[in-house]
C-alpha angles and dihedrals in degrees: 000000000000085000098055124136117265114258126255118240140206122197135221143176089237127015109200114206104200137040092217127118090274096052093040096053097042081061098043083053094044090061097035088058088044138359105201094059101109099226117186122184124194133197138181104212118091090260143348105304103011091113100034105111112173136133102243132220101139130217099209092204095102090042092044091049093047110033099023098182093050088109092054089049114104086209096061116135092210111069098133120090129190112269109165125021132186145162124204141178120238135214130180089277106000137051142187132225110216117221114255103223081071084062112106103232096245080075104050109107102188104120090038128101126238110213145093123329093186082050086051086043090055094038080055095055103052087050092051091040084053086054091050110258123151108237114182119189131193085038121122112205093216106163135041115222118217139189143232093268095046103264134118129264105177136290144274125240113229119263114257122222105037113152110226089258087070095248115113125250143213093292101052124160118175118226117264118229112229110203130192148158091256129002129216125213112207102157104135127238116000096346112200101235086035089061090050090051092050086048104049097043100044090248102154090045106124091020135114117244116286106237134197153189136198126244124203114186130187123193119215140196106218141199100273082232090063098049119098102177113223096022110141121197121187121166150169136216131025127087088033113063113230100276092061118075123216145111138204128228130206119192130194112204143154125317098021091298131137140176134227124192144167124200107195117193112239096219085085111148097207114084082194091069125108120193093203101053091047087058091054098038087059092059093074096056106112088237088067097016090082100048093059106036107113091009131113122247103215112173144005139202148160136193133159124250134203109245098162085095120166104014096036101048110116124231101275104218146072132141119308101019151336150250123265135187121348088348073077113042098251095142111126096222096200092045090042085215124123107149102080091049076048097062093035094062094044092059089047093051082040088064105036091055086041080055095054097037084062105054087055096264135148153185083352119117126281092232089161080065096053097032091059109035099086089045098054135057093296089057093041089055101050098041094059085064104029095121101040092089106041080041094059096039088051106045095018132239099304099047091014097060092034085052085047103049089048087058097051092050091057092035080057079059096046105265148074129217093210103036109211116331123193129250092231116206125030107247091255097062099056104078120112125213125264092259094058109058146028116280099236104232111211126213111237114257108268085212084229105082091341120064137172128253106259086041090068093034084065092051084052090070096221122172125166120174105267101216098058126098117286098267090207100078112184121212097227114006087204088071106076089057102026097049119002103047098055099035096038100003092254097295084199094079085050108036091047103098095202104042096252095144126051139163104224112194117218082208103032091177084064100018095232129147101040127200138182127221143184125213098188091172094077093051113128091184099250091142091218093138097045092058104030105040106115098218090053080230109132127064124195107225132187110286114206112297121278095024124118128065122330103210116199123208086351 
């Protein structure tokens, strides 16, 4: 590989990583300022919004500021608003439904739309792609280009046609360079470029840590008797004990479809915890049975989200470019909504590089970017709720939420009793060892509400090249059998919601002969491993481009 052809480039004003509604709306902005600015996105899902995974019950603030008449468009993807809301918490068989004039407003729904963020995603690029912007699916950005003073010039998307053993075949298509003036990465939760780029310029230095937690959805087709289009249900509690954060969501929306979904914090202490098998095991709470008796599960999906917000947001901009979206931390973790803080900081780093295009700039910093967005609505969004979740990690979900709850309600005043408090340990470093907790025991899946992991992989619809190098690399492959299996029982082989990792035993009777291995054929990019894995050992790389789930209508 070390002889290959140079790559060929194509230059921009502006070169967008990432086709999610940050992305997207950071190039919409970019042509509505100015037509003339050549604008280029790449993404490395199959195609817009196969890789778009979110509730989602949708703020309209950041749509409404960037495409004003969407409301008036027949072709919109958002027609259903929230009609009923309601928050619950939840026990192993009761629960109870908290009134919702206790609700700090922040909360309250009602004025929002329930639908499909990866169906917004793909409304967004027509219209972007009617404005002239270049939009190339199937394309992993897998390497950042620098210059000779340190700043970015644009990416590289990955090679295509490399055997596992790392040699090309037959089929073989070299990467393209896309280079551009700045460069925005818009890439979601714990990209994997944006992670090189925090590290390299020191971004996260004076910040909290960012956190984390993992979200797993389903979408359902119901008993038309059962829908009620426009019901949001969000609760706490049950199946996770009062030391583990986390929450479930169920959406109503248009043709007899709902969604069910769980967010588990990743700052989980017991190794012996699986995500995956507490969201099923939630479903058969009476609160969700009854929804999904007699339905359809369609489709299934996870992905992690920030959750660290105000104080862990890093600093947005280098040379060369900036973050945008979840690549920065925007997600309001109370309101579990990111997308419209996701459009709305699209359209401010959109402005600011339109700005400096203008004035003739190029490859600086946006510092207009970095310098406004606390100030403005962003800002005004994350720091309401900047304590609810080191208040909950600290005092856990019973005295931790209520805490919370009181500080949104002063914050909605204009003060906080506690000021900022920090978030503590990274998720990586939480877990306690085997000999200090209670292995958790799971019920098998009933196939009815409850289902096992492969099968939801396969309703994923992933699908990576076989024959390509394995795009999980670990540091020391020594690590998952040496370390982590006698001290946590290797968590990889748990907290992975797709069944990627596994410790196969040459002798299973006596468990000797272990052995780790890795089915990277079943990763949904969630990036679970490469956050909560103990040893910080392994690190999710771009697959080939266009691998990965395809998500329809999610």
């Amino acid at each position: 590989m070390s002889e290959l052809e140079p790559r060929e480039s194509m230059d921009y004003d502006v070169v967008v990583v990432g086709g999610g509604p940050s992305g997207l709306a950071a190039a919409i902005r970019l042509k509505q300022i100015n037509p003339d600015f050549t604008v280029v996105v790449v993404e490395k899902g199959s195609e817009i919004g196969a890789h778009i995974l979110s509730g989602a019950v949708i703020d309209p603030i950041g749509i409404d500021k960037l495409l004003p008449d969407w409301r008036e468009d027949p072709a919109r993807p958002l027609k259903t608003e929230v009609s009923d809301d309601h928050f619950y918490v939840i026990g192993e068989a009761k629960s109870v439904k908290l009134p919702n004039v206790m609700m700090p407003p922040m909360l309250n729904n009602h004025g929002n739309f329930v639908g499909s963020l990866g169906n917004l995603c793909r409304y967004m690029a027509a219209k972007a792609e009617e404005l002239g912007v270049e939009i190339y699916p199937g394309f992993a950005a897998a390497e950042v280009l620098y210059g000779d003073q340190g700043e970015v010039l644009g990416v590289a998307t990955g090679d295509m046609g490399v055997g596992r053993d790392g040699k090309p075949k037959d089929s073989f298509t070299r990467g393209m360079e896309l280079r551009g003036k700045y460069t925005l990465f818009a890439e979601g939760a714990r990209g994997s470029l944006s992670k090189q780029i925090i590290a390299r310029y020191g971004l996260a230095e004076g910040r909290e840590p960012q956190k984390f937690g993992i979200g797993m959805k389903e979408l359902w087709q119901i008993d038309p008797a059962k829908h009620k289009p426009g019901l949001v249900q969000h609760t706490f509690g049950w199946p996770l004990d009062n030391h583990t954060g986390g929450g479930s969501f169920l959406y109503h929306f248009e043709d007899n479809q709902v969604v069910v979904g769980f967010v588990l914090h990743l700052n989980y202490k017991n190794p012996t915890l699986s995500p995956f098998d507490e969201f099923q095991r939630l479903k058969q709470h009476p609160l969700f049975r009854d929804t999904f008796v007699g339905g359809k599960r369609i489709s299934y999906g996870a992905r992690v989200i920030n959750e660290g917000g105000w104080q862990s947001a890093p600093k947005l901009t280098f040379p060369g470019g900036a973050l945008v979206g979840c690549a920065a931390g925007f997600i309001n973790v109370p309101r579990i909504k990111g997308s419209h803080n996701a459009v709305l900081s699209g359209v401010e780093a959109a402005e600011a590089a339109a700005e400096a295009l203008a004035a003739g700039r190029g490859h600086d910093e946006l510092s207009a970017y970095e310098n406004g967005w606390r100030d403005g609505p962003i800002g005004q969004d994350l720091k309401k709720v900047r304590n609810v979740k080191p208040l909950w990690s600290k005092y856990g979900t019973l005295l931790g939420v209520t805490l919370g709850g009181v500080d949104m309600w002063t914050n909605t005043l204009g003060f906080s009793l506690f000021g900022t408090l920090g978030h503590g340990k990274p998720d990586h470093a939480t877990l306690k060892p085997l000999s200090e907790v209670e292995p958790i025991v799971y019920p098998k899946p009933d196939g009815v509400v409850s289902f096992d992991k492969l099968s939801s992989v396969f309703l994923s619809n992933t699908n990576h090249e076989e024959d390509q190098p394995v795009h999980l690399k670990l540091a020391d492959p020594s690590i998952p059998v040496e370390k982590n299996l006698p001290l946590y029982g290797e968590p990889a082989r748990l907290y992975c919601p797709a069944g990627v990792y596994e410790v196969v035993y040459g002798d299973e009777a006596t468990k000797s002969d272990p052995r780790f291995v890795i089915n990277a054929q079943n990763c949904v990019h969630c990036k679970t491993c490469d956050i909560k894995d103990p040893a910080q050992n392994i690190t999710w790389t771009t697959p080939e481009g266009g691998g990965g789930p395809n998500y329809p209508n999610m």
